[in-house]
C-alpha positions as CSV (number, residue, x, y, z in Angstrom):
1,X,-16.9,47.2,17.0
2,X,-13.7,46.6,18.7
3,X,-14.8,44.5,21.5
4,X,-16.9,42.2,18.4
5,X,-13.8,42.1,16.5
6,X,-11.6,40.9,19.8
7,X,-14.6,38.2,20.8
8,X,-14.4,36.6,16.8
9,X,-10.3,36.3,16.6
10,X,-10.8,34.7,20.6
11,X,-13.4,32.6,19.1
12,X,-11.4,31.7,16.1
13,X,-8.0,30.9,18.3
14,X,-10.3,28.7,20.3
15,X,-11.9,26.9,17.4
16,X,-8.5,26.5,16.2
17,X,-7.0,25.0,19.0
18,X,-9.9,22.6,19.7
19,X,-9.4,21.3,16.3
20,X,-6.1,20.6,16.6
21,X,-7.1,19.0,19.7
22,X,-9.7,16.9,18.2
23,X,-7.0,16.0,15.3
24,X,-4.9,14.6,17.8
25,X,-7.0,12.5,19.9
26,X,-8.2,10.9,16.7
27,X,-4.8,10.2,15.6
28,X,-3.9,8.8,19.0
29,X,-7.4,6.5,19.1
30,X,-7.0,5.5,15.2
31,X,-2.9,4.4,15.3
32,X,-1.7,4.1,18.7
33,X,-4.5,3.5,20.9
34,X,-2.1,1.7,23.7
35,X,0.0,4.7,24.3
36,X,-3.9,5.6,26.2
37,X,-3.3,3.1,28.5
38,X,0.5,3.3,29.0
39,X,0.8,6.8,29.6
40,X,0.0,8.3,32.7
41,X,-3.1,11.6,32.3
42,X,0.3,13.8,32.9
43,X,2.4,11.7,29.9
44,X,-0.8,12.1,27.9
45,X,-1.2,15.3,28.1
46,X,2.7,16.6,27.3
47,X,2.7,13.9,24.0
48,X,-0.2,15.6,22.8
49,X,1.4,19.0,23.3
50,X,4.3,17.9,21.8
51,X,3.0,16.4,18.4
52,X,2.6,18.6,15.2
53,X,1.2,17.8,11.7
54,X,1.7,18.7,8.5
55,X,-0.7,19.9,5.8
56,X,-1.3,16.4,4.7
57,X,-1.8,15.3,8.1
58,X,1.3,13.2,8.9
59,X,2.5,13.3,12.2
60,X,6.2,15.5,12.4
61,X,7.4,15.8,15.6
62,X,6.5,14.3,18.9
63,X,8.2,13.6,22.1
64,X,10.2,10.2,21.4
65,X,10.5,8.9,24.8
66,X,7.1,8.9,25.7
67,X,6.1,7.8,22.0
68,X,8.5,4.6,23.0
69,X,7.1,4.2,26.4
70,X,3.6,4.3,25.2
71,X,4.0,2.3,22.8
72,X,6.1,-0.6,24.2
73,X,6.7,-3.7,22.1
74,X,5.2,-1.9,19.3
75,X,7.3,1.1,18.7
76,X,9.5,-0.1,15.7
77,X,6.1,-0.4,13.8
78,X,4.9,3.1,15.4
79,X,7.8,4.7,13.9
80,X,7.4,2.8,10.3
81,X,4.1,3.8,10.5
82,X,4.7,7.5,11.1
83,X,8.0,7.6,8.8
84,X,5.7,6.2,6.2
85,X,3.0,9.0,6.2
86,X,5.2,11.8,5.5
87,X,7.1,9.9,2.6
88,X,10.1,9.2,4.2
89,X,12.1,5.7,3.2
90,X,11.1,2.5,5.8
91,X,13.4,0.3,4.6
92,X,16.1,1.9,6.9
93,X,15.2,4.2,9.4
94,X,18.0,5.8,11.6
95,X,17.1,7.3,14.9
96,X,19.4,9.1,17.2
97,X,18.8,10.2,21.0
98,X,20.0,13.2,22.7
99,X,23.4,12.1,23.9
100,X,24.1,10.9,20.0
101,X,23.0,7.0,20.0
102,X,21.9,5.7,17.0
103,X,18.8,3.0,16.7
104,X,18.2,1.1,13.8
105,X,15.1,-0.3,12.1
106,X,15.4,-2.6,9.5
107,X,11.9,-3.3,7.2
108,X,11.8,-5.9,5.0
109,X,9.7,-4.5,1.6
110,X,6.2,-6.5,2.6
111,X,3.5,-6.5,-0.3
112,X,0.1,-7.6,0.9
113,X,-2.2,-9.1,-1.6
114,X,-6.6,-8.9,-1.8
115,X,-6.5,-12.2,0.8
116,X,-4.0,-10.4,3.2
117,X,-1.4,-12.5,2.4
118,X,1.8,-10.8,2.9
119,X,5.1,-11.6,0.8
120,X,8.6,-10.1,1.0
121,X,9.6,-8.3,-2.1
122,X,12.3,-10.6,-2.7
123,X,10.0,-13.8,-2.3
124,X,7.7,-11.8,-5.1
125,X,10.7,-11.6,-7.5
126,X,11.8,-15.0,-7.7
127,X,8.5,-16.2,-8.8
128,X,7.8,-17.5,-12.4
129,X,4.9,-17.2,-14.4
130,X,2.2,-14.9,-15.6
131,X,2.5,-11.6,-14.7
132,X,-0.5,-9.2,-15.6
133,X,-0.8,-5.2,-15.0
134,X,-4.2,-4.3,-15.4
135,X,-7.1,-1.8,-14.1
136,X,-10.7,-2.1,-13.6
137,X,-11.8,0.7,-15.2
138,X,-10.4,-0.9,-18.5
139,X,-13.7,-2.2,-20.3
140,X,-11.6,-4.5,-22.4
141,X,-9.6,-5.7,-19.7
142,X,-12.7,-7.0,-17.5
143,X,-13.8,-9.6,-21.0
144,X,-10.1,-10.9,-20.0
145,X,-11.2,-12.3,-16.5
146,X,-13.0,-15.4,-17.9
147,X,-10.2,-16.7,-19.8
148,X,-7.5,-15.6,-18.0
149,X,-9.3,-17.7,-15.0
150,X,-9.5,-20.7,-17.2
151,X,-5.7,-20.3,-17.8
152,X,-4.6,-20.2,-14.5
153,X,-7.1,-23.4,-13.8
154,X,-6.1,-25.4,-16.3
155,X,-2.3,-24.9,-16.6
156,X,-0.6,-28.1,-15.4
157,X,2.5,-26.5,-14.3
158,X,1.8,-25.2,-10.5
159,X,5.0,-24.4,-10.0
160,X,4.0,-21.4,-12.0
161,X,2.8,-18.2,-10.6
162,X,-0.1,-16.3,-11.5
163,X,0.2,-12.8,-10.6
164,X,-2.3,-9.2,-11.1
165,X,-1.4,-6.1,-10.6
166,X,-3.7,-3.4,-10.3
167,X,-2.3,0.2,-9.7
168,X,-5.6,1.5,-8.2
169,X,-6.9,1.4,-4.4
170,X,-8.6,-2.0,-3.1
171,X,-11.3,0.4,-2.6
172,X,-11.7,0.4,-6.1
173,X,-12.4,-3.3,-6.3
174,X,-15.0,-2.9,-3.3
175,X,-17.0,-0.6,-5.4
176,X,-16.6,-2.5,-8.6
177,X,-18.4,-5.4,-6.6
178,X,-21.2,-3.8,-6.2
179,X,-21.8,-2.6,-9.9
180,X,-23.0,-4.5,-13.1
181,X,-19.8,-4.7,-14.5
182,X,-19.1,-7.4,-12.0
183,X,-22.0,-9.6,-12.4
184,X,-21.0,-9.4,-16.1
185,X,-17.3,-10.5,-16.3
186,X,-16.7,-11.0,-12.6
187,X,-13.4,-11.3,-11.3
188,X,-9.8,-13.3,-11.1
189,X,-10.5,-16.5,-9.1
190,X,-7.9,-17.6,-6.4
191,X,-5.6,-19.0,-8.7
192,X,-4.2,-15.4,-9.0
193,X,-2.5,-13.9,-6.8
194,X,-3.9,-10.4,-6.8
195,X,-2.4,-7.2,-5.0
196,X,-3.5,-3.3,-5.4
197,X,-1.7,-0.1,-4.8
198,X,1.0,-2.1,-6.8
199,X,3.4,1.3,-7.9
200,X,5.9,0.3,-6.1
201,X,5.9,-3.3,-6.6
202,X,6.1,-2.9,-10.6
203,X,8.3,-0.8,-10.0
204,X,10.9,-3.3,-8.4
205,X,10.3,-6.4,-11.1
206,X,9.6,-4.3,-13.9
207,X,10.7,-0.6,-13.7
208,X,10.7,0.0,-17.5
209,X,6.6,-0.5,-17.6
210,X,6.7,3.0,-16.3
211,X,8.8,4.3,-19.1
212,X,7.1,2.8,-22.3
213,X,3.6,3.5,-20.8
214,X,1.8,0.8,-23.2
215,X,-1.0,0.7,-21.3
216,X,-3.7,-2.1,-20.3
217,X,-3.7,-5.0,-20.3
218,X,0.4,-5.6,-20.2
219,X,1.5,-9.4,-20.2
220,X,4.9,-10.5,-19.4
221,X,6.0,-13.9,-18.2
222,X,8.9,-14.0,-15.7
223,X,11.5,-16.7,-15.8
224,X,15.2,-16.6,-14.1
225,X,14.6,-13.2,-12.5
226,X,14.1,-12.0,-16.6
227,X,10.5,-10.5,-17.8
228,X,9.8,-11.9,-21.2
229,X,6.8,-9.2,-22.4
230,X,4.0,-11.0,-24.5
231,X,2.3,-9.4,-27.7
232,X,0.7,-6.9,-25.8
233,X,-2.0,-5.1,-27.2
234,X,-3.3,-8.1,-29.0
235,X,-5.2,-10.2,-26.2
236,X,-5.9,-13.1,-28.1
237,X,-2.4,-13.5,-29.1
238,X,-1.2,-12.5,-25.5
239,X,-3.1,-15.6,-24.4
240,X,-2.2,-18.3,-26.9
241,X,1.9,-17.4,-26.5
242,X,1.3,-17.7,-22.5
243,X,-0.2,-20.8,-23.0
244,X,2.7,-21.9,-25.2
245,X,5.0,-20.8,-22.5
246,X,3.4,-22.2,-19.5
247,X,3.5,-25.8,-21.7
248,X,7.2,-25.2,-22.9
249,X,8.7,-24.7,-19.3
């Protein structure tokens, strides 16, 4: 019984530290693949030992050097990367070595929208225009997408912005393709500029959205850095004072 019980627990440290393995080299393949080729089998080898995750999975300590040596011209975006996953602030990321020098990298706020366009925050906040928070799981929401299309289309201002911002996962849109809702109402044309995984970004032009919690659809029209808000929760009056706007300005 003894020697069954000593074989499992060897069995289980083994299986153990093969995962852990296995978690590593898939973290290695799937975010910094050209530390492979940069590091010599020796280098390799001591990184991995070196490196330690959290319960989430975000990488916590590691060997620096050899994470700056493996990764070459791309460390600053390594070390975003990683600083990222375990919810620290990228804006501003202070490093310091062992004989007390500090390293700084700076990060611009980048927002990426459906088309992979990137824009800095503080491109996104001087734009004017519509502004629209929405979801896709919001039945009267989707009946918007026609007329809201024909709005952004027909409005003769261009200087105007048209912007949509959904607080789910792009994955959500992927899937939403694929069902009968979408063949149905469809989706905002390219007129809009449309970005996902927007918390953040609502929450740097209009953090008070997140205090009233009103809900979906929510209008405002931004002008001089100011968010006007637009009859929200009455749609067809949402639409007719944009329009009025967009015309006005």
């Amino acid at each position: 019984m003894k020697l069954i019980t000593s074989l499992f627990i060897l069995f289980y440290l083994f299986a153990g530290c093969q995962k852990q393995q296995d978690n590593k080299e898939i973290y290695i393949k799937e975010k910094m693949p050209f530390i492979l080729e940069n590091l010599s089998t020796i280098e390799l080898a001591s990184f991995k030992e070196a490196m330690l995750f959290n319960e989430e999975n975000a990488l916590i300590s590691y060997d620096m050097d050899l994470l700056e040596k493996g990764a070459g011209k791309y460390f600053d975006s390594v070390i975003t990367n990683i600083t990222r996953d375990f919810g620290g602030d990228i804006s501003r990321i202070i490093l310091v070595d062992e004989f007390g020098n500090e390293r700084i990298i700076e990060n611009k706020k980048i927002h990426r929208n459906v088309n992979g366009e990137e824009f800095d925050l503080e491109l996104i906040k001087n734009w004017e225009g519509v502004f629209l928070i929405t979801s896709l799981t919001c039945p009267h929401c989707l009946i918007l997408f026609e007329d809201l299309n024909k709005l952004a289309t027909s409005s003769t201002n261009k200087d105007y912005k048209f912007v949509s911002l959904f607080l789910q996962s792009p994955e959500v849109l992927d899937n939403y393709k694929k069902g009968t809702a979408y063949e149905n109402f469809g989706f905002l044309n390219q007129e809009w500029n449309v970005f996902f995984s927007s918390k953040e970004l609502i929450q740097e032009i209009h953090p008070n959205y997140f205090q009233e919690e009103p809900g979906y659809p929510y209008f405002f029209f931004r002008k001089d850095s100011e968010n006007i808000e637009i009859a929200n929760g009455k749609e067809s009056k949402a639409l007719q004072l944009i329009t009025e706007l967009l015309n006005s300005n």
